[in-house]
C-alpha positions as CSV (number, residue, x, y, z in Angstrom):
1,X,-32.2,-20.1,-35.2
2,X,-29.0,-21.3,-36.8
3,X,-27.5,-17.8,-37.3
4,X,-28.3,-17.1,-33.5
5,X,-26.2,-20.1,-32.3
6,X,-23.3,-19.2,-34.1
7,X,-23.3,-15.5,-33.1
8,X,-23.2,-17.0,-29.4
9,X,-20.6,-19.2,-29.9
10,X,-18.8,-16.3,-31.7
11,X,-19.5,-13.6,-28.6
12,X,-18.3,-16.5,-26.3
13,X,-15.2,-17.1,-28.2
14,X,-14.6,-13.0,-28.4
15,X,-15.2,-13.3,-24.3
16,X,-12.7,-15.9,-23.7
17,X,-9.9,-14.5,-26.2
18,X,-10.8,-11.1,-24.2
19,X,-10.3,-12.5,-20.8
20,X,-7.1,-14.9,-21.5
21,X,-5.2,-11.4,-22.8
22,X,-6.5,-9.6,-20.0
23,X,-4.7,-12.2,-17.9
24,X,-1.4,-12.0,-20.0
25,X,2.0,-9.2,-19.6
26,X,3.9,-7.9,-22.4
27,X,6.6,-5.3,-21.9
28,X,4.9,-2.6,-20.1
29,X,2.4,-4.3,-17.7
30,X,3.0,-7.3,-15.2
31,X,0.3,-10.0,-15.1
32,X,-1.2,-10.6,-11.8
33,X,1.2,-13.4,-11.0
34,X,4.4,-11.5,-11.3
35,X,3.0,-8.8,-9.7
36,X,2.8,-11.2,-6.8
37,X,6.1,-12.0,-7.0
38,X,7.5,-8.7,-7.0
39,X,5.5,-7.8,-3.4
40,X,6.7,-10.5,-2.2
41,X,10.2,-9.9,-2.8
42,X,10.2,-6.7,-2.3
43,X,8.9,-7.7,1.3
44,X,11.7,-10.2,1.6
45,X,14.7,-7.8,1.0
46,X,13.1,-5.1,3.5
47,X,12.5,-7.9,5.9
48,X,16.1,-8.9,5.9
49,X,17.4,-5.0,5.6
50,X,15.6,-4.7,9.3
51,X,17.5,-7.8,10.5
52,X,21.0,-6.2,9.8
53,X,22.4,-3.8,11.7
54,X,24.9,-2.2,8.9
55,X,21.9,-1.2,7.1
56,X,19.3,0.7,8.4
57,X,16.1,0.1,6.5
58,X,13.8,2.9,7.4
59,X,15.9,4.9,5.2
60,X,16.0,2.7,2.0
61,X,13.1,2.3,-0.6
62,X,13.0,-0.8,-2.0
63,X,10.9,-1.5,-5.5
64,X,10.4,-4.4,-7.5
65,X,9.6,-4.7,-11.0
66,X,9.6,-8.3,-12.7
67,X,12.1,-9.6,-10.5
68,X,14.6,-6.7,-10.7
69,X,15.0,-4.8,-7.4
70,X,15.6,-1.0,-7.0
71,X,17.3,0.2,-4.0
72,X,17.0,4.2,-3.0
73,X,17.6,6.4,-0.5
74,X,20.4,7.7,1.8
75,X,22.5,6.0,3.5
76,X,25.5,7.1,6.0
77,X,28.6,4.8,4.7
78,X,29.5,3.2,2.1
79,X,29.5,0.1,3.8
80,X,25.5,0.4,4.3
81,X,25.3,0.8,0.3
82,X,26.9,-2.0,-0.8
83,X,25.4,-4.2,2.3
84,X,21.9,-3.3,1.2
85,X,22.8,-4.4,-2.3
86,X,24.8,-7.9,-0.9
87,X,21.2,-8.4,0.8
88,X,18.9,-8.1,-2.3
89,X,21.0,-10.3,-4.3
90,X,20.8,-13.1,-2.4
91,X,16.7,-12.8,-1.6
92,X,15.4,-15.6,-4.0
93,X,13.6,-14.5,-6.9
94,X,16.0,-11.8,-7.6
95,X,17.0,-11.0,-11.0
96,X,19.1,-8.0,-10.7
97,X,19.8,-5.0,-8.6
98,X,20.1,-1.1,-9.1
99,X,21.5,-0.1,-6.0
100,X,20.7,3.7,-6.1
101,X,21.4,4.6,-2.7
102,X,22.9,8.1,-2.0
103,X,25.9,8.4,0.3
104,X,25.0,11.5,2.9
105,X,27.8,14.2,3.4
């Protein structure tokens, strides 16, 4: 009866250790939370890439990956690249910026 106790309290502390990692990121993978965060800013800079006309948005991809925004596509001047990259700096929440867009020809 003893043994059985302490082989439930052992499986119960195995299930909680299990589910608190599941819960945490490292490296490679986000943790729900951040992934949160990076949909949400990556809603907020296409948001505000509508609202300007310089840019125009239905050509840029935007991405977000623990706070660091990716910005790809073509774009017709160079004023609409470096518009587009103004813009996602200053959405909060923003780390940093790879501006990747492509100038046409």
């Amino acid at each position: 009866m003893n043994q059985m106790r302490t082989l439930i309290r052992c499986l119960i502390g195995v299930a909680m250790l299990l589910a608190f990692t599941a819960c945490t990121s490292n490296q490679t993978t986000r943790s729900t939370g951040i992934y949160v965060d990076d949909k949400v800013i990556t809603t907020k800079v296409k948001s505000e890439l509508i609202r300007n006309e310089v840019t125009k948005a239905m050509q840029i991809e935007v991405e977000t990956y623990r706070g660091v925004v990716q910005l790809s596509g073509f774009v017709d001047t160079e004023e609409s690249k470096e518009t587009a990259g103004q813009i996602a700096k200053g959405v909060e929440g923003v780390v940093d910026v790879k501006n990747d867009l492509i100038l046409r020809q």
